[in-house]
C-alpha positions as a Markdown table, in Angstrom:
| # | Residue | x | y | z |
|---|---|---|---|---|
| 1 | Unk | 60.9 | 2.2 | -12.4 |
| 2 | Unk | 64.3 | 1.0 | -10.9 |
| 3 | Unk | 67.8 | 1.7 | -12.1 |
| 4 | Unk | 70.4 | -0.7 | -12.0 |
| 5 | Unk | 74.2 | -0.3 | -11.1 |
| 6 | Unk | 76.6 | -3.0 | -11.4 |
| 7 | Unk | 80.0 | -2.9 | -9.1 |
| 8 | Unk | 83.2 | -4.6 | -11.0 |
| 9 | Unk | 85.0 | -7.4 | -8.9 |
| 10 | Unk | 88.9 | -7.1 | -8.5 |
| 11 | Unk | 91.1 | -7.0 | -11.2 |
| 12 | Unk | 87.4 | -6.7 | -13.4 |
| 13 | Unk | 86.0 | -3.6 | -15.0 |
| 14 | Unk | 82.7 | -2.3 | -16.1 |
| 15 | Unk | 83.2 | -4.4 | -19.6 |
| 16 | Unk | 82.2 | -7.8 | -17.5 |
| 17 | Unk | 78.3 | -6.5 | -17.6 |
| 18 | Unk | 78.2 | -5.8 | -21.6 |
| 19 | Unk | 76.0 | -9.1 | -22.1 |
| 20 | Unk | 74.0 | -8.6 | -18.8 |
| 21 | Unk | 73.4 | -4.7 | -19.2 |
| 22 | Unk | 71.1 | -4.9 | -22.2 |
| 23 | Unk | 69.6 | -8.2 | -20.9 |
| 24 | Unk | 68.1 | -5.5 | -17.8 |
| 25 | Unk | 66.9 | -3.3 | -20.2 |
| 26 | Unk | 64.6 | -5.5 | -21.6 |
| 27 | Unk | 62.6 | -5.1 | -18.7 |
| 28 | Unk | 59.8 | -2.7 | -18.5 |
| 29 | Unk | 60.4 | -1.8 | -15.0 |
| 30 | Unk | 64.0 | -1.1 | -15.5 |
| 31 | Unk | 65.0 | 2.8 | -16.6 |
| 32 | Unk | 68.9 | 2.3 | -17.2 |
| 33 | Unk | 71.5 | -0.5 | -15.8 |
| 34 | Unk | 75.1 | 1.4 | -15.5 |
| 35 | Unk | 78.4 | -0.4 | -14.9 |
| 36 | Unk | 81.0 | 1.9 | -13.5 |
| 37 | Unk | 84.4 | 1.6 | -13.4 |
| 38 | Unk | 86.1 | 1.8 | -10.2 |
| 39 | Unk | 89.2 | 4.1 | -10.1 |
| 40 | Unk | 92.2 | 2.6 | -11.4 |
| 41 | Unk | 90.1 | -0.3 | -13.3 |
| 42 | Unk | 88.9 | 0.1 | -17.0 |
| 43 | Unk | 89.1 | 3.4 | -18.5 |
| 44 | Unk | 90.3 | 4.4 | -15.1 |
| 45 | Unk | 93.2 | 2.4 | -14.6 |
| 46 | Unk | 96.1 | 5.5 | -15.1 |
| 47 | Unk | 93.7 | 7.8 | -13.0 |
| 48 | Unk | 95.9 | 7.2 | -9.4 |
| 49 | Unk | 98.8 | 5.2 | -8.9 |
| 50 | Unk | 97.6 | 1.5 | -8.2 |
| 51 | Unk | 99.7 | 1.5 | -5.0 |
| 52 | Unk | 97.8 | 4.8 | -4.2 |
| 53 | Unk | 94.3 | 3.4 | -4.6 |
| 54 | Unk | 91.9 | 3.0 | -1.0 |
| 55 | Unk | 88.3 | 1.6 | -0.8 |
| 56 | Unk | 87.4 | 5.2 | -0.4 |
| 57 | Unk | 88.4 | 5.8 | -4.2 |
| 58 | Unk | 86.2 | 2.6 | -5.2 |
| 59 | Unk | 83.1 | 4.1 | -2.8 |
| 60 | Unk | 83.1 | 7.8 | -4.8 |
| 61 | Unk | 83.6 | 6.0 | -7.9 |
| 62 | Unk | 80.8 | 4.9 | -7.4 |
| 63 | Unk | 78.6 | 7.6 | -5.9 |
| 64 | Unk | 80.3 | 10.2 | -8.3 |
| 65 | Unk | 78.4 | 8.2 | -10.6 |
| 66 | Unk | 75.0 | 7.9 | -8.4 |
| 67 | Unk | 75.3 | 11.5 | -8.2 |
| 68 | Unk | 76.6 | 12.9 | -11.7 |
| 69 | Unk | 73.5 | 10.8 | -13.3 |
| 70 | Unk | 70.8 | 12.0 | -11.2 |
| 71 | Unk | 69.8 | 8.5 | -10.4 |
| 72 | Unk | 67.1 | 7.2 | -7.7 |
| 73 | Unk | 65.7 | 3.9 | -6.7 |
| 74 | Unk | 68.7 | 2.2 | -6.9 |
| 75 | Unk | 69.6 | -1.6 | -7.1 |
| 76 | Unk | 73.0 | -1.6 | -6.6 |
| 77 | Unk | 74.8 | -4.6 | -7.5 |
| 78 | Unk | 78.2 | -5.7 | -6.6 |
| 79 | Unk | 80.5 | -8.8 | -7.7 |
| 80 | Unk | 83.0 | -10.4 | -5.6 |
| 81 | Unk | 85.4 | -7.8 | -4.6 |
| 82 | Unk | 82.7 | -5.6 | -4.9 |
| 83 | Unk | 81.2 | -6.8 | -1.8 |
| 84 | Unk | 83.8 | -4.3 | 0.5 |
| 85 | Unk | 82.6 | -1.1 | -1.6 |
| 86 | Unk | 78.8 | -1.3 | -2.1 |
| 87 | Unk | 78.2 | -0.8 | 1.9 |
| 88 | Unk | 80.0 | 2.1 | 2.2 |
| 89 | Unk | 77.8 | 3.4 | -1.6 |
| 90 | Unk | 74.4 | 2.8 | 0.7 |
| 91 | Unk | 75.4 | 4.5 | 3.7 |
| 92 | Unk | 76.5 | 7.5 | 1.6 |
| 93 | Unk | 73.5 | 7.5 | -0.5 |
| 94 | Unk | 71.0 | 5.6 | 1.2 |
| 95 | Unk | 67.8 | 8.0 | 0.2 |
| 96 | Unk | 68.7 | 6.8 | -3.6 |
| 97 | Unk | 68.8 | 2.5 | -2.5 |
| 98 | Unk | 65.9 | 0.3 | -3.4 |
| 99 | Unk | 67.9 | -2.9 | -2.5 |
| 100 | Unk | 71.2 | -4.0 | -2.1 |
| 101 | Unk | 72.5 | -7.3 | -4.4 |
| 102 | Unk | 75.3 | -9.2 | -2.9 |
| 103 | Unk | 76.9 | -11.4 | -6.1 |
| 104 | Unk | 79.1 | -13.6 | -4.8 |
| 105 | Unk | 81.2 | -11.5 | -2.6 |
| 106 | Unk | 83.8 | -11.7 | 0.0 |
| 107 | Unk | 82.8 | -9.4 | 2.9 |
| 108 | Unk | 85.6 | -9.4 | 6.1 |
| 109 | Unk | 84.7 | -9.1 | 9.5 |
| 110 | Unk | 85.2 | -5.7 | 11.1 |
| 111 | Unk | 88.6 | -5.1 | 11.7 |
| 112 | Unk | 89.9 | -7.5 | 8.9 |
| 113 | Unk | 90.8 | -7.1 | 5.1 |
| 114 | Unk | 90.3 | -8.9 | 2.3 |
| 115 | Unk | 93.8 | -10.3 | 2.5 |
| 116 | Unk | 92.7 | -11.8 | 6.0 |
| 117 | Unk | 90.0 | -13.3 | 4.1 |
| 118 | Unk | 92.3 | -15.1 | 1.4 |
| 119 | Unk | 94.0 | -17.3 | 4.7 |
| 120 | Unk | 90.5 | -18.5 | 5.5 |
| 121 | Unk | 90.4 | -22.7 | 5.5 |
| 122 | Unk | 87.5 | -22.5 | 2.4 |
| 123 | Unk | 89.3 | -19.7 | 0.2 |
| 124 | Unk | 90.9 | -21.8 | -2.8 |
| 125 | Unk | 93.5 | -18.9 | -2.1 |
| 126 | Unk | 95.5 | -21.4 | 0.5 |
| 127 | Unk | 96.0 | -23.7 | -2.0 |
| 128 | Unk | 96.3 | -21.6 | -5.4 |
| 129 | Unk | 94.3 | -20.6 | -8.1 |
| 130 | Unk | 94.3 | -21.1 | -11.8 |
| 131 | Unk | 92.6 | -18.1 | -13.3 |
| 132 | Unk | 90.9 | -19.9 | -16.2 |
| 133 | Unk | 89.2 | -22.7 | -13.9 |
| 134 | Unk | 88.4 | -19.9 | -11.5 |
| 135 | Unk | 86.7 | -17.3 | -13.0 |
| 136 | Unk | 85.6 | -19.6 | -16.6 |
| 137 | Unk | 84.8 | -22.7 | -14.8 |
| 138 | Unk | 81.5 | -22.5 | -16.7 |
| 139 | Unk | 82.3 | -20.2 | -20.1 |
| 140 | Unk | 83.0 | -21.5 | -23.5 |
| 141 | Unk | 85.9 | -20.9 | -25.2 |
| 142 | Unk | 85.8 | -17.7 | -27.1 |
| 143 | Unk | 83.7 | -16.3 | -23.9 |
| 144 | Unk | 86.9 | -17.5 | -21.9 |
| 145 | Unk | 89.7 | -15.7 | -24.4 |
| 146 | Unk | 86.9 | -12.5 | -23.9 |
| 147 | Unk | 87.2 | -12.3 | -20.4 |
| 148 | Unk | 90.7 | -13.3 | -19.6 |
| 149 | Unk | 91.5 | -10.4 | -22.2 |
| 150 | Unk | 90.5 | -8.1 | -20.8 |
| 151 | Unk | 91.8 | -8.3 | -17.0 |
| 152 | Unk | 93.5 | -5.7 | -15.6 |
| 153 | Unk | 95.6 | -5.3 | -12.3 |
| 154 | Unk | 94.2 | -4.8 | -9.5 |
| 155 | Unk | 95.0 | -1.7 | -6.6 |
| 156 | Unk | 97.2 | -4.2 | -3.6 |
| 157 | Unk | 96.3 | -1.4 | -0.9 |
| 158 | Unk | 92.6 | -2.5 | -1.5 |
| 159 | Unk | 93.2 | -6.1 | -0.5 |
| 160 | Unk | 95.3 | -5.3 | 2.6 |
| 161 | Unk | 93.1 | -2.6 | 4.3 |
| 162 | Unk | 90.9 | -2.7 | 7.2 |
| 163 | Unk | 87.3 | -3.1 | 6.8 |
| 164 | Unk | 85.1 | -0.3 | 8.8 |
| 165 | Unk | 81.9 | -1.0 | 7.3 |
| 166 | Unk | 80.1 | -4.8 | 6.8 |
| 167 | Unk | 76.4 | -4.0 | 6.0 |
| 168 | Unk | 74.0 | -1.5 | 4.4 |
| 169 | Unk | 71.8 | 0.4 | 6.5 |
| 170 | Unk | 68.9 | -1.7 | 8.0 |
| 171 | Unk | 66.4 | -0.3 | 6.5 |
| 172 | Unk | 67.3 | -1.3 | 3.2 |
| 173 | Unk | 66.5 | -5.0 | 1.7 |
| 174 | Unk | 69.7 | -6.7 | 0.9 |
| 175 | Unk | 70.1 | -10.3 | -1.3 |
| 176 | Unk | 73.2 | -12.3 | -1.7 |
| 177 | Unk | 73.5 | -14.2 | -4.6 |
| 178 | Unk | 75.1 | -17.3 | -4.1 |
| 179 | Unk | 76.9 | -19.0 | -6.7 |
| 180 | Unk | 76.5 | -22.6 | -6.6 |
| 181 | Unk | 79.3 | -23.6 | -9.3 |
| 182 | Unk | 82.2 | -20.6 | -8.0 |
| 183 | Unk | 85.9 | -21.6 | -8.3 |
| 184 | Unk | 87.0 | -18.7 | -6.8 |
| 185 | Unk | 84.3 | -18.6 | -3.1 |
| 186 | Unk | 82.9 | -21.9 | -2.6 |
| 187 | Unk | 79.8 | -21.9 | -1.8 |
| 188 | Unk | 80.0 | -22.9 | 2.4 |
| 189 | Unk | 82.6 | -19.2 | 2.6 |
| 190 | Unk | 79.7 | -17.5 | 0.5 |
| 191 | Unk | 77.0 | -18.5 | 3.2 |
| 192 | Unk | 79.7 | -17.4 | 5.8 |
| 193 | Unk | 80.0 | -13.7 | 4.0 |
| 194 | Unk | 76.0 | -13.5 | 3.9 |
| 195 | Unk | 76.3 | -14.3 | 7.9 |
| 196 | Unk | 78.4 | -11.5 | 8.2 |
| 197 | Unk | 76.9 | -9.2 | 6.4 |
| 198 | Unk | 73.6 | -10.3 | 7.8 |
| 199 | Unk | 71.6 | -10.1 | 4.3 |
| 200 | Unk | 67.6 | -10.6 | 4.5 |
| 201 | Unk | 67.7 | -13.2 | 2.0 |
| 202 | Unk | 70.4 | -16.0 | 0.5 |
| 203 | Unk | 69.2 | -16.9 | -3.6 |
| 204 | Unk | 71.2 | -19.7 | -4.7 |
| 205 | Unk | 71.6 | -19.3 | -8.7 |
| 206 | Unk | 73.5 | -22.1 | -10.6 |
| 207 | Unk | 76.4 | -20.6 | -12.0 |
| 208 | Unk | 79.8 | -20.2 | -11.5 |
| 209 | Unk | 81.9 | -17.2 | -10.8 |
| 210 | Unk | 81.4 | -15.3 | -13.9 |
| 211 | Unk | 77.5 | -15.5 | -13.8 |
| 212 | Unk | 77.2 | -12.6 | -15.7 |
| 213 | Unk | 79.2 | -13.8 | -18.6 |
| 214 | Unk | 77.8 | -17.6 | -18.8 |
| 215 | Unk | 74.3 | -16.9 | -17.9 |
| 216 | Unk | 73.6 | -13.3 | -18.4 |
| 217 | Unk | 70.0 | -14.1 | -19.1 |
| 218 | Unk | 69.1 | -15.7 | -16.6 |
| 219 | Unk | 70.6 | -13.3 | -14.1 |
| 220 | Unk | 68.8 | -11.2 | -15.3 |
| 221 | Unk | 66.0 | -12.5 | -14.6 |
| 222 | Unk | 66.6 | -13.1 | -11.6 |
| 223 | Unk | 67.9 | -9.5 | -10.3 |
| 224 | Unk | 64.5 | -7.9 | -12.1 |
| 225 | Unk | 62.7 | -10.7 | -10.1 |
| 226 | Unk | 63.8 | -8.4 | -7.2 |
| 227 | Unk | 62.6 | -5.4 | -8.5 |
């Protein structure tokens, strides 16, 4: 039996997984599937100051979770943002990991942030972004007016620190999800992040940024196909 947990993006919460989280459960090999909200997202958005926020509060966020749940044989799944947080999560629990699930995420370099990131010649970034196109490039309407309603804002310290930690621990299988259809990382910077990261697979899934909104099904699927 595995046991799912599912990492926000930025300016996301734990809400974006309601039509994927039962979707997991369906599946006989699948305990529980928790979304947590990361501190000063969600119900945790007045916890700190935004300007106060690090990666280190998203990392316990997450572990306090891990830990305060008991929970084991861990696929820990993050989304875009997500992908500067869920390294640190393995490293600091790695006896609890099964596999590590990269969903479309931007991971810097060493030594860079995710700011450094947003100059890079593929990041839609350089050239602006419209919101609805990027993250409901593939959502109907009222699926749209859900998600854009529920944004929140997102910590700026989180975006302009320095990365210390790229990868997982080796001995841990890691998958990056890429996104075929994403607005927001096109797909040539999302094979460039699972170079860095150095992931033991690449899974292309048709889809665009918001996967788990516009295909939850399916996603599911394909996560419990790496159980």
């Amino acid at each position: 039996m595995v046991q799912f947990v599912l990492v926000h993006g930025g300016s996301h919460a734990a809400w974006c997984w309601d039509q994927l989280l039962p979707r997991l459960t369906e599946y006989a090999r699948v305990s529980s599937a928790i979304a947590v909200d990361l501190c000063g997202h969600g119900t945790r958005e007045n916890e700190r100051p935004q300007d106060d926020i690090t990666i280190a509060d998203y990392v316990r966020s997450v572990v306090n979770e891990i830990d305060s749940r008991s929970l084991e044989n861990i696929i820990l799944v993050g989304h875009s943002l997500a992908g500067i947080s869920i390294p640190h999560v393995a490293h600091e629990r790695p006896k609890q990991m099964r596999r590590l699930v990269y969903l479309s995420t931007t991971n810097p370099p060493m030594g860079t942030s995710v700011n450094d990131s947003m100059t890079h010649p593929l990041s839609p970034v350089t050239r602006g972004v419209d919101v609805t196109a990027a993250f409901c490039s593939d959502l109907d309407d009222e699926t749209t007016a859900w998600l854009l309603g529920r944004l929140g804002p997102q910590p700026p310290g989180v975006l302009a620190e320095t990365v210390t930690r790229v990868a997982g621990p080796s001995d841990i299988p890691s998958t990056y999800v890429l996104l075929e259809e994403d607005e927001v990382l096109p797909p040539d910077y999302q094979l460039e992040q699972a170079e860095t990261i150095g992931v033991d697979e690449v899974v292309r899934f048709s889809a665009g940024h918001s996967a788990f909104a516009s295909r939850p099904k399916d996603l599911a699927t394909l996560l419990c196909s790496m159980i």
